[in-house]
BAPA-132985 format. One record per atom (N, C-alpha, C): z, x, y; atom name; residue in one letter; residue number from 0. Coordinates in steps of 0.05 Angstrom, whole numbers, plus 5000, padded with zeros to 4 digits. Layout:
BEGIN
- z; x; y; atom; res; n
- Z; X; Y; CA; A; NUM
...
END
This chain:
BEGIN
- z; x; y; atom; res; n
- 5354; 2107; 3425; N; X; 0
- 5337; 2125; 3411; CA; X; 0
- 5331; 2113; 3384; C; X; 0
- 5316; 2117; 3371; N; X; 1
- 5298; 2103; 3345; CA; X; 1
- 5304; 2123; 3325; C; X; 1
- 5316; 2109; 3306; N; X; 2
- 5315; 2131; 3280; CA; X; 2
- 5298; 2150; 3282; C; X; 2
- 5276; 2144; 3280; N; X; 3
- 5263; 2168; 3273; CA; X; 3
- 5262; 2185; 3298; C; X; 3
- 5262; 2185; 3313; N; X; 4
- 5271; 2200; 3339; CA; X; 4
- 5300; 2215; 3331; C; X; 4
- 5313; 2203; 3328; N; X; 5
- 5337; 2212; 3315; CA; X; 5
- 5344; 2232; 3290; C; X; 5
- 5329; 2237; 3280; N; X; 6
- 5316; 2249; 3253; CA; X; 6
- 5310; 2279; 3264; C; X; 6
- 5296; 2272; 3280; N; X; 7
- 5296; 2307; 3295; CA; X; 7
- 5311; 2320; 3302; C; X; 7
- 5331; 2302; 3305; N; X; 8
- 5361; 2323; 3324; CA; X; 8
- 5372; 2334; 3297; C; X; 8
- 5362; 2330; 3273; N; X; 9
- 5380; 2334; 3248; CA; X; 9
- 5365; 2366; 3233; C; X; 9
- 5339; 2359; 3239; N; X; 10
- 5320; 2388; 3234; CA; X; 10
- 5312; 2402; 3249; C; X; 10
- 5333; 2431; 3246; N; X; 11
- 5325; 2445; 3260; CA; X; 11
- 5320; 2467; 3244; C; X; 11
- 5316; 2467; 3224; N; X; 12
- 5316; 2502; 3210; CA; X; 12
- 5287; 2505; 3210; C; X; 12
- 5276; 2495; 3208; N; X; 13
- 5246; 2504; 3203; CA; X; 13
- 5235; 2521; 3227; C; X; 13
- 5222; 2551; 3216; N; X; 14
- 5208; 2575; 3230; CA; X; 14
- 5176; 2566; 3235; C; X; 14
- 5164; 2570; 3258; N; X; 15
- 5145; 2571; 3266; CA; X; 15
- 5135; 2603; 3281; C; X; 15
- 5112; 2606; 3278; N; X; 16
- 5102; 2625; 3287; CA; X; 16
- 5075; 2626; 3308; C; X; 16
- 5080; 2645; 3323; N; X; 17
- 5060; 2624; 3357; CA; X; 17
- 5038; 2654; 3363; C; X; 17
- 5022; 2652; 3376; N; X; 18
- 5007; 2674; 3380; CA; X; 18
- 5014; 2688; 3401; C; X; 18
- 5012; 2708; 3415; N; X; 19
- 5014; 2725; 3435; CA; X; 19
- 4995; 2729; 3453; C; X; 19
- 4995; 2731; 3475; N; X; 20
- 4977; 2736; 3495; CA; X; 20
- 4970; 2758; 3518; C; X; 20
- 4952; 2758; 3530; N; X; 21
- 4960; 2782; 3544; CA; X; 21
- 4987; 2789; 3560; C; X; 21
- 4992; 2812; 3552; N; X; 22
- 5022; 2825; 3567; CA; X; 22
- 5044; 2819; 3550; C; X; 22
- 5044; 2808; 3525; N; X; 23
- 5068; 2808; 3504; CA; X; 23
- 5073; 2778; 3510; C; X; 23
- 5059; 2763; 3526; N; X; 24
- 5072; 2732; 3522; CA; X; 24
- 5062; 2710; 3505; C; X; 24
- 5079; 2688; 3494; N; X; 25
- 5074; 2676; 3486; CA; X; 25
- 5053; 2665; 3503; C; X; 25
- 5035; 2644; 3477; N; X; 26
- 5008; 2629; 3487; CA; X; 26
- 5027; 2598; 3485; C; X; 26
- 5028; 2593; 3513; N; X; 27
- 5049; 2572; 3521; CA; X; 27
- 5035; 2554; 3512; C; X; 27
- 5009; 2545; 3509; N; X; 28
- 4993; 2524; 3494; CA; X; 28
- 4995; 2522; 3471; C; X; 28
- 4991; 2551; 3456; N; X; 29
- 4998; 2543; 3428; CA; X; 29
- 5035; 2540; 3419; C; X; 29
- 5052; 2546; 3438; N; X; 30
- 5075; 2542; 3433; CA; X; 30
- 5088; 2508; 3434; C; X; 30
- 5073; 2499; 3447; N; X; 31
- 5074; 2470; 3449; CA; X; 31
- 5059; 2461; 3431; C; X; 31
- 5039; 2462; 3426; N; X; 32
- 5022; 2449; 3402; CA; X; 32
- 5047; 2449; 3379; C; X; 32
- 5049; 2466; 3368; N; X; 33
- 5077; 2468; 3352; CA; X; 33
- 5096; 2458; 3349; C; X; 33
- 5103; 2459; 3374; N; X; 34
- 5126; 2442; 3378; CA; X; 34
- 5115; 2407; 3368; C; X; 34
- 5101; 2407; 3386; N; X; 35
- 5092; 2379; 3386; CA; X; 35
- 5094; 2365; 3351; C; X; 35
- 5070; 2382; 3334; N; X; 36
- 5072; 2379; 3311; CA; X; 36
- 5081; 2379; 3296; C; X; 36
- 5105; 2387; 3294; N; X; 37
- 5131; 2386; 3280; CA; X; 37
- 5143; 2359; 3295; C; X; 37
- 5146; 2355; 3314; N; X; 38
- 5159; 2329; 3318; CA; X; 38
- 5148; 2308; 3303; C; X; 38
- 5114; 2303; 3311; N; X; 39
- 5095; 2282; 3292; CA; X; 39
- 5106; 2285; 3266; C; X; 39
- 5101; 2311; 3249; N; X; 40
- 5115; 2307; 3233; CA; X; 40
- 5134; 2283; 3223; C; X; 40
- 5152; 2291; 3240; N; X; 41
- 5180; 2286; 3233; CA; X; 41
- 5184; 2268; 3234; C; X; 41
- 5180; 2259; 3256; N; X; 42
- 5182; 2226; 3271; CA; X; 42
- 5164; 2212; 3273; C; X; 42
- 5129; 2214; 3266; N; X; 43
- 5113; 2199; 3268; CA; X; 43
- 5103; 2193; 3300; C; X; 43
- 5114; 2206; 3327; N; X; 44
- 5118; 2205; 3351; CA; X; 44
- 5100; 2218; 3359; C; X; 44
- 5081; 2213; 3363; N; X; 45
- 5059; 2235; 3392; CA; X; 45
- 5071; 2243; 3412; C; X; 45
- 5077; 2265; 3419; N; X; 46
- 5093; 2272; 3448; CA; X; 46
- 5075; 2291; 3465; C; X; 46
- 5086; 2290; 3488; N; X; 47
- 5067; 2315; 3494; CA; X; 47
- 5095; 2337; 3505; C; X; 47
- 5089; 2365; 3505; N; X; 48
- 5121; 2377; 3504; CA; X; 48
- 5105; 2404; 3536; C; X; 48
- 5123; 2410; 3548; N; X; 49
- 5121; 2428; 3566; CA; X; 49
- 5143; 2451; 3562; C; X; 49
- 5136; 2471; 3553; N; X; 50
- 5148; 2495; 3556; CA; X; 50
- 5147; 2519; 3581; C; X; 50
- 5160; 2534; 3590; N; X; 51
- 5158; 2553; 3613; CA; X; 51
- 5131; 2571; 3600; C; X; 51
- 5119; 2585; 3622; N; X; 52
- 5105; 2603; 3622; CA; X; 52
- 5116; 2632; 3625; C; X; 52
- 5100; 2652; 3610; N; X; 53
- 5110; 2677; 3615; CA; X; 53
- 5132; 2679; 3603; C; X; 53
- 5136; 2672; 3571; N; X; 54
- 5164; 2673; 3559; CA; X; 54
- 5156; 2702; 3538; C; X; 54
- 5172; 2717; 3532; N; X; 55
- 5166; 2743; 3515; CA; X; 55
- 5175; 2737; 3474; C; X; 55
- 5156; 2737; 3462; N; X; 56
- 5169; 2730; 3442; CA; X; 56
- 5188; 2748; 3422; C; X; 56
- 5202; 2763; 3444; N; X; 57
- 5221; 2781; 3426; CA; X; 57
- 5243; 2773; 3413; C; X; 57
- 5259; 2782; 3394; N; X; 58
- 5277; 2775; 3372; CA; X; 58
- 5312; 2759; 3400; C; X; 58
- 5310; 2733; 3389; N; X; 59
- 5329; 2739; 3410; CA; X; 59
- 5327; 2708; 3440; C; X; 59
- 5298; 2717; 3447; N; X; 60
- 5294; 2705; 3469; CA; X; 60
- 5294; 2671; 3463; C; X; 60
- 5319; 2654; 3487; N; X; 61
- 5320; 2631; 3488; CA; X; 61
- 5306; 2612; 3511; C; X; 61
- 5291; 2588; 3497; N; X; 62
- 5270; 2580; 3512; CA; X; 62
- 5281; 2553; 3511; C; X; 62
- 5276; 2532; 3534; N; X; 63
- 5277; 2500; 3535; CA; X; 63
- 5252; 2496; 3540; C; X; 63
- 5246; 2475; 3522; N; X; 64
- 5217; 2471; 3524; CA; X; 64
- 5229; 2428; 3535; C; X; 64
- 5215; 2416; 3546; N; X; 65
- 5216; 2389; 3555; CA; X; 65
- 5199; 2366; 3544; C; X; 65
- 5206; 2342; 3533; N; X; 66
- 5188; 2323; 3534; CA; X; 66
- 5192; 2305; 3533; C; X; 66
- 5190; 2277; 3517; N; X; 67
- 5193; 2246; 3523; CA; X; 67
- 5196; 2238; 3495; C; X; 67
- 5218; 2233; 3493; N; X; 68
- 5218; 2232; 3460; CA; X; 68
- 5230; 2198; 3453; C; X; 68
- 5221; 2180; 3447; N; X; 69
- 5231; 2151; 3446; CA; X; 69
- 5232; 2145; 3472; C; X; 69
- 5223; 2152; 3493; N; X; 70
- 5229; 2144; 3510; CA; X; 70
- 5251; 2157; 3533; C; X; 70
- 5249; 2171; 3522; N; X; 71
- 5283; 2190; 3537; CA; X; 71
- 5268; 2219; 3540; C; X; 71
- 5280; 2218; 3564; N; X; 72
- 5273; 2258; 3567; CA; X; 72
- 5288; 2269; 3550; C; X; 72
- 5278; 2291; 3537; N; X; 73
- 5293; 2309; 3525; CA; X; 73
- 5290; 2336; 3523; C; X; 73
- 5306; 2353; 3522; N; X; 74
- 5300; 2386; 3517; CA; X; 74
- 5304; 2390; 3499; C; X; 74
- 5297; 2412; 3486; N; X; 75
- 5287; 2416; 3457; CA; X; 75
- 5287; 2446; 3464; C; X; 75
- 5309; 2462; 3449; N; X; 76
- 5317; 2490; 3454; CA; X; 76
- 5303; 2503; 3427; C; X; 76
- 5289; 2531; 3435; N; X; 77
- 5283; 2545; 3411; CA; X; 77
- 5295; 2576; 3415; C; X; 77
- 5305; 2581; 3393; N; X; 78
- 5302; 2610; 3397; CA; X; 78
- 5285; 2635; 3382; C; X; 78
- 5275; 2649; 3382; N; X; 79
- 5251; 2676; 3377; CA; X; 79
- 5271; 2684; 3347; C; X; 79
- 5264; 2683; 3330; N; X; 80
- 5276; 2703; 3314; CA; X; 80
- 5257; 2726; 3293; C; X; 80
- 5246; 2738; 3309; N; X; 81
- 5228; 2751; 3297; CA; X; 81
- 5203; 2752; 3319; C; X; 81
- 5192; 2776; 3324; N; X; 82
- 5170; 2776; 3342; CA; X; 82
- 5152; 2760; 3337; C; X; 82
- 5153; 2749; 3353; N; X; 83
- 5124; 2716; 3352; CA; X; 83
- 5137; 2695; 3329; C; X; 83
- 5157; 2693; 3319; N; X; 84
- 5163; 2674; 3301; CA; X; 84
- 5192; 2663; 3316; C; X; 84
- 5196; 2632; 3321; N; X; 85
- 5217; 2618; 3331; CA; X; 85
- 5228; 2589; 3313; C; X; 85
- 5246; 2576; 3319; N; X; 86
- 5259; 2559; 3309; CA; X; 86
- 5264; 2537; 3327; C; X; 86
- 5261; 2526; 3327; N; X; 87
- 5277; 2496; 3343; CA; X; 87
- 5310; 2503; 3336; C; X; 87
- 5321; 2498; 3350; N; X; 88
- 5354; 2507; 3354; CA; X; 88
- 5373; 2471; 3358; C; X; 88
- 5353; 2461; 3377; N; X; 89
- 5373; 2435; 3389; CA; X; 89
- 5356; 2418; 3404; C; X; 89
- 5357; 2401; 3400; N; X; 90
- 5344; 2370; 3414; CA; X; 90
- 5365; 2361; 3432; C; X; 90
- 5366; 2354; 3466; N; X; 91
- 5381; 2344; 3478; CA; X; 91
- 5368; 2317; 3497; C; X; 91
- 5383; 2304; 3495; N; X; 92
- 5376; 2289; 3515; CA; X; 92
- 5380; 2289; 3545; C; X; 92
- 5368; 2286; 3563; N; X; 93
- 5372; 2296; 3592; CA; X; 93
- 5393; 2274; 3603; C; X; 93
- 5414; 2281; 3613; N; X; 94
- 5434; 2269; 3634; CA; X; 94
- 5422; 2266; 3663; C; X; 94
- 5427; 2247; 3671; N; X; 95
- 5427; 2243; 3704; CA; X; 95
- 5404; 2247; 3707; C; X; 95
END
């Protein structure tokens, strides 16, 4: 993994806030954009990130979102803390 790849596993406090869609769910498109952009940020890395569909953004709710980060799969955990507002929690790399 590449420093700056590496750099992300170190920031995680930063709050984001995502829009809502019909039926109380997150807009899984704009939850990835987000995601994504904070990584550029961080790392200078274009990624593209896949999150589940039909996630609820209530206080609480834990999400893995997936992508390719240096080269490596990785999950990238967030959790909701605040209706429609979440955090990045943990950057993992995928085993096996």
């Amino acid at each position: 993994m590449t420093g700056r790849a590496a750099a992300l596993f170190a920031l995680s406090s930063t709050a984001f806030a995502v829009t809502a869609c019909g039926g109380g769910k997150v807009d899984r498109k704009d939850l990835e954009t987000k995601i994504s952009d904070f990584v550029h940020q961080q790392t200078g890395e274009r990624i593209a990130v896949h999150c589940p569909d039909g996630v609820k953004p209530d206080k609480g709710t834990r999400v893995t979102c997936t992508t390719t980060l240096s080269g490596a799969e990785t999950d990238i955990g967030i959790v909701f803390t605040d209706k429609g507002r979440f955090r990045i929690t943990s950057t993992r790399l995928r085993t096996g």
